[in-house]
C-alpha positions as CSV (number, residue, x, y, z in Angstrom):
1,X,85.3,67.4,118.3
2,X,83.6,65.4,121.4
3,X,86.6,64.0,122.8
4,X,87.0,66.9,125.0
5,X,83.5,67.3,125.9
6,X,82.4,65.9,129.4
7,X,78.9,66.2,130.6
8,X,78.5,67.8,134.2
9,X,75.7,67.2,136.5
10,X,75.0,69.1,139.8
11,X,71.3,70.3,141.5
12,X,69.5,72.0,139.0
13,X,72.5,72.4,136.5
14,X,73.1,70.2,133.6
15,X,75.9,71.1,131.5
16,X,78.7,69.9,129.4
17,X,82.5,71.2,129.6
18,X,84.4,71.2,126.0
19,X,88.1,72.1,126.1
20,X,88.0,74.7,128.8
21,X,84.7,76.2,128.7
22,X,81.7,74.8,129.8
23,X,77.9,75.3,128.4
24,X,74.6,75.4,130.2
25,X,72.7,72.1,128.3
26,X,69.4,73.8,129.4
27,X,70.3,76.7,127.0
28,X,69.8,75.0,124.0
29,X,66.5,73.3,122.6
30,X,67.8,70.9,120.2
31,X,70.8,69.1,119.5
32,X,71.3,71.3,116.2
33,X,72.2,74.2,118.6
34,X,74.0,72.6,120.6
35,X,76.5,70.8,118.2
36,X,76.6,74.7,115.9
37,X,77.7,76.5,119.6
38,X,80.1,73.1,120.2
39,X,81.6,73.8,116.4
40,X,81.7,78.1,116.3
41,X,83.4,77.3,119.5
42,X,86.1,74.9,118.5
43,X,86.6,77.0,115.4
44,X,87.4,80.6,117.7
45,X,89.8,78.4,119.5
46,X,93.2,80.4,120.0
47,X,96.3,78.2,120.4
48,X,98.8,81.0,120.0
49,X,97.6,84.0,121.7
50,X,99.9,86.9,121.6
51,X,99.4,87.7,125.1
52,X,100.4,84.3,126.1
53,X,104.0,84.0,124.8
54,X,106.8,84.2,127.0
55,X,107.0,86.4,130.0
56,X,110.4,88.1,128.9
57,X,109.0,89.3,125.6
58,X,107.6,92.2,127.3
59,X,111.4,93.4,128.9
60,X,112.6,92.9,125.3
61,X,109.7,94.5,123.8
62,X,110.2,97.5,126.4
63,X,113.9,97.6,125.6
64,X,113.4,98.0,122.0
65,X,110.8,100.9,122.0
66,X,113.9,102.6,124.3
67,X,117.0,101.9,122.2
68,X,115.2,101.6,118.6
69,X,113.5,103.7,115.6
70,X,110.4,102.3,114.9
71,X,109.6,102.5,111.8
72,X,107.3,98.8,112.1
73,X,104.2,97.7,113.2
74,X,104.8,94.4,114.5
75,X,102.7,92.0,117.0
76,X,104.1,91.8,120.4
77,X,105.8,88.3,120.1
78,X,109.6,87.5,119.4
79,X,110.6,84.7,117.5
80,X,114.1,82.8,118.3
81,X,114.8,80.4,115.8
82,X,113.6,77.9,112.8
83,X,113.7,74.9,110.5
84,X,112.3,74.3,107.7
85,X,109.2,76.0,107.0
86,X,108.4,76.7,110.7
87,X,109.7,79.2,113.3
88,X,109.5,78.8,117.2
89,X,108.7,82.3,119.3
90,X,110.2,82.4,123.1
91,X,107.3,80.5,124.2
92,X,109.1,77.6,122.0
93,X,105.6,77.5,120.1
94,X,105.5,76.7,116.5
95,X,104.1,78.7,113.4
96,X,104.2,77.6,110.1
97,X,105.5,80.3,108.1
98,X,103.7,81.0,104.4
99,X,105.6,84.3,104.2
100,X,109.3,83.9,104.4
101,X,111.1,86.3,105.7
102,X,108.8,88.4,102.9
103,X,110.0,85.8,100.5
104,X,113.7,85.5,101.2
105,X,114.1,82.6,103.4
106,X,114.0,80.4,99.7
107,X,114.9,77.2,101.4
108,X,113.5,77.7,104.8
109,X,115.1,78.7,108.2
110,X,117.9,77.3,109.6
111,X,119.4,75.3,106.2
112,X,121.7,73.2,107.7
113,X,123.7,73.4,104.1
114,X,123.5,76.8,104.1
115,X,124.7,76.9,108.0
116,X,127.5,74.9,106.8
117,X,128.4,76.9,104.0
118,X,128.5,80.1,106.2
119,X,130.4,78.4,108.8
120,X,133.4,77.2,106.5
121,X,133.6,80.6,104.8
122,X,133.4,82.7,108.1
123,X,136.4,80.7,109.5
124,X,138.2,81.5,106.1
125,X,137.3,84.9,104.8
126,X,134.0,87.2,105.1
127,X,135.4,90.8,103.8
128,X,137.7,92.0,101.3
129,X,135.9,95.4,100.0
130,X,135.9,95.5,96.3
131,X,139.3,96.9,95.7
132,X,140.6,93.1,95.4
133,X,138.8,90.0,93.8
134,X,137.5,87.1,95.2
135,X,137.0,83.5,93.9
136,X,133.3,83.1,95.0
137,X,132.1,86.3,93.4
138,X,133.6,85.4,90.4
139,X,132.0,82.0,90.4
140,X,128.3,83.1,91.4
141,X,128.6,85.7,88.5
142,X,129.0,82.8,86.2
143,X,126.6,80.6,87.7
144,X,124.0,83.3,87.3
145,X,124.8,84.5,83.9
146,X,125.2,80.7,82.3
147,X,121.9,79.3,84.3
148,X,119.9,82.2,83.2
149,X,120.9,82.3,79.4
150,X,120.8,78.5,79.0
151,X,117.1,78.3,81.0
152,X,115.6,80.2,78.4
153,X,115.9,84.0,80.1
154,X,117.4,87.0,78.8
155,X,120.3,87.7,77.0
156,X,122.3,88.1,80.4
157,X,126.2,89.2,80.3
158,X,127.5,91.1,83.4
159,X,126.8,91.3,87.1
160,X,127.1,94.0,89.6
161,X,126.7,92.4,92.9
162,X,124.8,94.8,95.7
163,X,123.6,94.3,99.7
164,X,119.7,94.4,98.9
165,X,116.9,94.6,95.9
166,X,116.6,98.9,96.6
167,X,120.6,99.0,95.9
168,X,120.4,96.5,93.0
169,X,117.2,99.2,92.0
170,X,119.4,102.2,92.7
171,X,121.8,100.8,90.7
172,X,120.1,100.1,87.7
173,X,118.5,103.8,87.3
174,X,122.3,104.8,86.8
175,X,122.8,102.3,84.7
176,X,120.3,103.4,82.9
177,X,120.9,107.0,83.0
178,X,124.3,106.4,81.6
179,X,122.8,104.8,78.8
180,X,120.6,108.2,77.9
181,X,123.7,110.2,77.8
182,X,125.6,107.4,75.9
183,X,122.4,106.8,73.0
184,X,122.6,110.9,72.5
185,X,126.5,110.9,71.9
186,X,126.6,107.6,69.9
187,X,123.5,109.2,67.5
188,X,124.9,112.3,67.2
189,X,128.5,110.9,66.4
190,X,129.7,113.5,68.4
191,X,131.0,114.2,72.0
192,X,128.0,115.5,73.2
193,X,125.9,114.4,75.4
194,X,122.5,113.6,75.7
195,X,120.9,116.0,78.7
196,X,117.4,115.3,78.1
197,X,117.3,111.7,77.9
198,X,116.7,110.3,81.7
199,X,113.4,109.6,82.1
200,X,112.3,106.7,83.8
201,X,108.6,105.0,83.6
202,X,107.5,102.5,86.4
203,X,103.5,101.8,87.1
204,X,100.5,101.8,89.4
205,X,101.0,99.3,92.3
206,X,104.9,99.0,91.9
207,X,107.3,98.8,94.5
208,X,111.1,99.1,93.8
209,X,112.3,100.1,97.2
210,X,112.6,102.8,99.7
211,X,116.0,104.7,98.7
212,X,115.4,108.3,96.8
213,X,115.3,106.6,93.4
214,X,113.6,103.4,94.1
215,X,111.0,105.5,96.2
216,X,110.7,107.9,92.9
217,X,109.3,104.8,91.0
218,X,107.1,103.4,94.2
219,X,104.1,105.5,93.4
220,X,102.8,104.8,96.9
221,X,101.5,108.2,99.0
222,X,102.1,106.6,101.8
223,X,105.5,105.5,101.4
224,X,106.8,108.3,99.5
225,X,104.8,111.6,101.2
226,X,106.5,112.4,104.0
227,X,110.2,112.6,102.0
228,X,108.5,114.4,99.1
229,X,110.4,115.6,96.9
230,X,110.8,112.5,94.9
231,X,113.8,112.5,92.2
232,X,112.8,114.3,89.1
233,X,112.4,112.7,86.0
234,X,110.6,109.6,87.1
235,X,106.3,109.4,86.1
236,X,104.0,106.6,86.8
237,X,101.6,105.1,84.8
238,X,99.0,102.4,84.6
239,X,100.3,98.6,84.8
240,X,99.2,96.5,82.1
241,X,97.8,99.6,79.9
242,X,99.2,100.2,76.7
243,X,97.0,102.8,75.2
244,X,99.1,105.4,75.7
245,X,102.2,103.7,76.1
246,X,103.9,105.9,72.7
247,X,103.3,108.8,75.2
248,X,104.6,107.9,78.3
249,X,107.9,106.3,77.0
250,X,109.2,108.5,74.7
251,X,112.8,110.2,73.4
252,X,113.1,111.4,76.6
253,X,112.8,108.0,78.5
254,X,115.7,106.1,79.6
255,X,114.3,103.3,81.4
256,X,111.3,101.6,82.1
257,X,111.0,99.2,85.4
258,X,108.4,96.9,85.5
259,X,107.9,93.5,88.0
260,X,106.7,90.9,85.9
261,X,104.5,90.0,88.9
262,X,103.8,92.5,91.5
263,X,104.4,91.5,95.2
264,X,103.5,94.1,97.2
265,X,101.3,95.9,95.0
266,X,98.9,93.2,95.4
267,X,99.9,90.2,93.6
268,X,99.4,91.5,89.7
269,X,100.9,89.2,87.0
270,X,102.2,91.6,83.8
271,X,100.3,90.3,80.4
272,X,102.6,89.2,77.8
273,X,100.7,92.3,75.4
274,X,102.0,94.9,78.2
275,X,105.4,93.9,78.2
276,X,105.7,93.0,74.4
277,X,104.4,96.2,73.9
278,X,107.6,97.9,76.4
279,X,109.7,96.1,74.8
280,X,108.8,97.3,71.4
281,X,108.1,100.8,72.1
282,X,112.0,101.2,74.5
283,X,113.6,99.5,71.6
284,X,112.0,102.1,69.3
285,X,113.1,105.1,71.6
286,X,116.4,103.3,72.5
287,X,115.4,103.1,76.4
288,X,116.2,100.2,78.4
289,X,113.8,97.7,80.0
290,X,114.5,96.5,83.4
291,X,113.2,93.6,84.9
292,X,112.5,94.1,89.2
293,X,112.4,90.6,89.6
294,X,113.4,90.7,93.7
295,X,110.6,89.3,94.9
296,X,109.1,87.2,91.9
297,X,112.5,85.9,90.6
298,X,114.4,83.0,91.4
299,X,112.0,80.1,91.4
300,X,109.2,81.7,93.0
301,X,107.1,81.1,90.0
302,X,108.6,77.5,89.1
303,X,110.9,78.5,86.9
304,X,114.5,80.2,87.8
305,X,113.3,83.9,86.3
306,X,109.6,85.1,86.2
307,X,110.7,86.6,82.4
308,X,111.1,83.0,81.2
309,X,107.4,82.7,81.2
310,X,107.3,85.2,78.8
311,X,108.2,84.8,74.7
312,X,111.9,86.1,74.3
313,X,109.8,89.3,72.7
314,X,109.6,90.2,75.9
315,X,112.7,89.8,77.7
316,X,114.4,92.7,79.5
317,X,118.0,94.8,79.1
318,X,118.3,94.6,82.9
319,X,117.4,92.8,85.4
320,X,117.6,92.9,89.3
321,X,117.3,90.8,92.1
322,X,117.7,89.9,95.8
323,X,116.1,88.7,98.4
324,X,115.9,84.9,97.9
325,X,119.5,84.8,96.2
326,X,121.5,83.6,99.7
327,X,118.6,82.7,101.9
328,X,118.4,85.3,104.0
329,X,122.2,86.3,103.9
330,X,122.2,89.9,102.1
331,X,123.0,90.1,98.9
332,X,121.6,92.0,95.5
333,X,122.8,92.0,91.8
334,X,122.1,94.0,88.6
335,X,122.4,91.7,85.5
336,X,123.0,93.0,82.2
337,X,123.3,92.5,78.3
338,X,126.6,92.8,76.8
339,X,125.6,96.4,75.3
340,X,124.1,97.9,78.8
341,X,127.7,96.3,80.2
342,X,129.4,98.2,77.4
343,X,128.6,101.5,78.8
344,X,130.0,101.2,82.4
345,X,133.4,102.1,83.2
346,X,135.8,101.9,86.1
347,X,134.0,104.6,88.7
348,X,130.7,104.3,87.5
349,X,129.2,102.6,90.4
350,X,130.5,101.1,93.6
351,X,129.7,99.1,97.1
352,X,131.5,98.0,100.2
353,X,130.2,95.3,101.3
354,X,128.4,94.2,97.4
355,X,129.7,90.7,96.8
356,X,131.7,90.2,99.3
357,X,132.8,86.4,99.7
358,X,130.5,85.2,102.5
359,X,127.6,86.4,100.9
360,X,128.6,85.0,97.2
361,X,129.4,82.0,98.7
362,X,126.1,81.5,100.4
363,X,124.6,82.2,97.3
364,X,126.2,79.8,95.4
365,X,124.8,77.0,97.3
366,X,121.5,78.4,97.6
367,X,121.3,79.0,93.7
368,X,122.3,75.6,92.7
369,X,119.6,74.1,94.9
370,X,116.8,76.4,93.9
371,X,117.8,75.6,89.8
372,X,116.9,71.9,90.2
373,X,114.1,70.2,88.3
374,X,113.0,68.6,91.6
375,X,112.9,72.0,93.4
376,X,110.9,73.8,90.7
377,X,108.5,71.1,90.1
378,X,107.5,71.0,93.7
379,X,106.7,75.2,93.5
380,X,104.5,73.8,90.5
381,X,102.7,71.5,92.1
382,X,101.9,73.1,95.6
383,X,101.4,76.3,94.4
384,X,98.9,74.8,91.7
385,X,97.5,72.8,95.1
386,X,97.3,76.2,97.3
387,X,95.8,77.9,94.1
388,X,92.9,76.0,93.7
389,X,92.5,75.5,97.4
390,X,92.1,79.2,98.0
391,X,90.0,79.8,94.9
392,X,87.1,77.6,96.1
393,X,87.2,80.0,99.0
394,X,85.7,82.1,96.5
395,X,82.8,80.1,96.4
396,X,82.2,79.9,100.1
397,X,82.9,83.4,100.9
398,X,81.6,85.2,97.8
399,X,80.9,88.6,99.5
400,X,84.5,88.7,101.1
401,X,86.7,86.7,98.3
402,X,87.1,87.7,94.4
403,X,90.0,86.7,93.1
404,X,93.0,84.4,93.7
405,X,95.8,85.5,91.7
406,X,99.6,84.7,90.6
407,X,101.2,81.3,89.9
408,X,104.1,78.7,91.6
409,X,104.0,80.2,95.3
410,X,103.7,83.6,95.3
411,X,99.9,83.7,95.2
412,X,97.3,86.8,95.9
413,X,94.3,86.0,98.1
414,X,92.0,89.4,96.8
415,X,89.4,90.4,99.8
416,X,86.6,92.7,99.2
417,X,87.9,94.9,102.6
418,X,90.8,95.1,104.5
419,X,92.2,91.7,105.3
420,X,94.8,92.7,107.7
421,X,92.6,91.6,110.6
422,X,93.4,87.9,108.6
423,X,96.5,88.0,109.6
424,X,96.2,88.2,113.4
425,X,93.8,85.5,113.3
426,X,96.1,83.3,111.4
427,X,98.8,84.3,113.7
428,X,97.2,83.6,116.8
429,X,96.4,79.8,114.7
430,X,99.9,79.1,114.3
431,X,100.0,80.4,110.2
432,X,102.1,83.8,109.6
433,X,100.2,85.4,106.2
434,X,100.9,88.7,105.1
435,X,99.1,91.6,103.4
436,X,99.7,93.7,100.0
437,X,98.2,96.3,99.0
438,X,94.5,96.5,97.1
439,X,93.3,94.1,99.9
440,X,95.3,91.7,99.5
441,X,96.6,88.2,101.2
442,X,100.0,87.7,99.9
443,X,101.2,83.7,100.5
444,X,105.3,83.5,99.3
445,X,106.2,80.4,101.4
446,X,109.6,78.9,101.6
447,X,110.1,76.9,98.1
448,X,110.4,73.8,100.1
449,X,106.9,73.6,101.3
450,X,105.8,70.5,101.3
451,X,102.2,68.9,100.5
452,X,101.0,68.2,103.9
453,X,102.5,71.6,104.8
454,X,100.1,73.2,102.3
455,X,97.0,71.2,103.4
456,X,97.5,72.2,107.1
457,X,97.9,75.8,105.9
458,X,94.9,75.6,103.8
459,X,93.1,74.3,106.8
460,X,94.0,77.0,109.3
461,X,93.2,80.1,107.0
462,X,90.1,78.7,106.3
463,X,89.3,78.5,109.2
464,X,90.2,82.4,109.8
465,X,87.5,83.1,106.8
466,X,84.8,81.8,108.3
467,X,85.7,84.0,111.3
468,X,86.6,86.9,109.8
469,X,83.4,87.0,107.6
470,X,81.3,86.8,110.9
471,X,83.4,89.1,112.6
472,X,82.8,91.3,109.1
473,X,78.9,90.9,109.4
């Protein structure tokens, strides 16, 4: 701490300067108050203030409010590029980044295999549209299907490749709604069909996207009020509630969503009970069970698929997913059992630009790298290391920490009041943190983020408690 601190003597002043500030010695009585002022202040420190980032992030800034929507609240910095798990703004400065790209950016930013990958497929072939095949969609699909059925996950078939989680969501819900009209004709043994079954459950907390249908089952005022009406036939109930579960999903139900760990709802891990229990009861009324395993899927929680933490009681008829699946290129699928894959027919769904070959080709690499024993094992091991980091918080900061929650690396920091204030303070550290909702702070770093990585992390938002708790008081 006292490297930087130089004492300065002149006429009746005594003082001492530390970094760039310098303190009046006759202030203070004791050394105790001096060395608590000295500390406080070398915690406050700012090393990456917003306001001192480039100077031509303000004529970009001022462009964008003229040519775009906004439809974000962002701070007024731009960043320019990455590596690994950090990302430089204009200024060139560096921030290590515990929320990739909301939990896309898998392998980190800038992936030079990735880069290559993208590069040898661009100067070959990036677009066909879906009315002809190509070679890398078809291998992804079996990559996919084989990796998950021989890991231990569902009883996976088909794909339907999509551009993004809310399409792969969309996508499912007509899946699904198919399947009501298909259970009523197949029971009936007749050619009519079922009218009445297309019903679909989601819960409290959920988020499946922000398209009419995913929307309808993100029971969110804010996000859904101002495009009300929602898309009838979808209801919401309580997550991890099964006391009135024979109610809710019933013969007119033909789907129920659920993440087996919610991201932005606040970081709420599904009990094996709750989803036994929607499994049961869907088999029982013949609805299907979908799986929104966008954010929480594909080696977030140290295995390839959340659901494989789960007994095979619990496994789902559909399950969708995005986001981390080409490492930032966009890409979606909907993967099915053989009987939900049974139902679809030529017309039933389409996409333009939904598997197209750079995308599926991205994905390939990123999927065998992300299904490795090394690469799970270290989510295990860091996320178990940033888990009980963060929950000794709790002891420190009692009044403004409860609970840590989640497992591998996507984790829930659980504040007693709004943290967003958190994440300006960790910002202006050189740490980018993100929110979720019930006061959360949500850490979904790139899977690649190493131990020492972890440690500085761990130091800087630590550091941000202590101020934010003062700043609370």
């Amino acid at each position: 701490m006292f490297r930087s601190l130089v004492v300065i003597a002149g006429g009746s002043r005594l003082g001492c300067r530390i970094g760039g500030n310098i303190i009046n010695l006759r202030t203070y009585s004791t050394t105790t108050q001096l060395l608590t002022r000295t500390k406080t202040m070398t915690e406050q420190k700012v090393t990456h203030a917003d306001s001192e980032t480039a100077p031509i992030t303000a004529q970009l800034l001022a462009k964008q409010a003229k040519y775009t929507i906004n439809t974000y609240l962002r701070p007024p910095i731009i960043f320019s590029h990455g590596k690994g798990c950090h990302v430089y703004d204009l200024a060139n400065r560096e921030y290590l980044d515990f929320s990739a790209g909301i939990a896309v950016n898998a392998l980190g930013h800038s992936d030079p295999e990735v880069a290559r990958v993208v590069y040898e497929q661009a100067l070959k072939l990036v677009h066909l549209s879906n009315l002809y095949n190509n070679e890398h969609a078809i291998e992804l699909a079996e990559l996919l299907v084989e990796s998950t059925r021989s890991g231990g996950g569902f009883d996976a078939s088909k794909i339907f490749f999509t551009n993004s989680g809310t399409e792969a969501n969309e996508g499912a819900f007509k899946f699904a709604r198919k399947w009501g009209k298909y259970v009523g004709k197949k029971n009936n043994n007749t050619n009519e069909l079922n009218m009445n079954k297309y019903g679909v459950v989601s819960f409290s907390n959920a988020f499946h996207g922000r398209s009419f249908g995913a929307l309808s089952a993100t029971p969110s005022p804010k996000y859904q009020s101002p495009f009300t009406p929602m898309v009838p036939g979808f209801v919401t109930v309580p997550y991890n509630d099964i006391s009135n579960i024979n109610e809710y999903v019933n013969d007119e139900t033909c789907a129920v969503i659920v993440e087996p760990i919610q991201g932005e709802g606040g970081v709420w891990e599904a009990t094996v009970p709750f989803i036994e229990a929607l499994r049961k009861r869907c088999d029982e009324v013949e609805a299907l069970l979908i799986f929104d395993e966008i954010q929480c899927g594909l080696g977030r929680t140290g295995k390839l698929w959340a659901h494989q933490h789960y007994p095979k009681s619990c496994h789902p008829d559909i399950l969708t997913s995005a986001k981390p699946l080409a490492n930032g290129i966009p890409i979606g699928a909907i993967m099915t059992t053989q009987r939900v894959a049974d139902i679809i027919t030529i017309g039933d769904h389409g996409t333009t630009f939904g598997g197209n070959p750079l995308a599926c080709r991205a994905a390939l690499s990123v999927i065998s790298r992300i299904n490795t024993p090394e690469l799970l094992t270290n989510v295990n091991n860091v996320g178990s290391y940033l888990k009980s980091s963060f929950e000794k918080l709790i002891n420190k900061y009692p009044s403004l920490i409860t609970t840590v929650r989640g497992r591998g690396l996507i984790l829930g920091i659980q504040f007693t009041k709004d943290p967003s204030g958190m994440v300006k303070l960790a910002r202006e550290r050189g740490l980018l943190i993100i929110t979720a909702g019930n006061n959360t702070v949500r850490i979904i770093p790139p899977l690649i983020l190493t131990r020492e990585e972890a440690e500085k992390g761990v130091t800087i938002l630590e550091e941000c408690t202590k101020i934010f708790e003062k700043e609370s008081n």
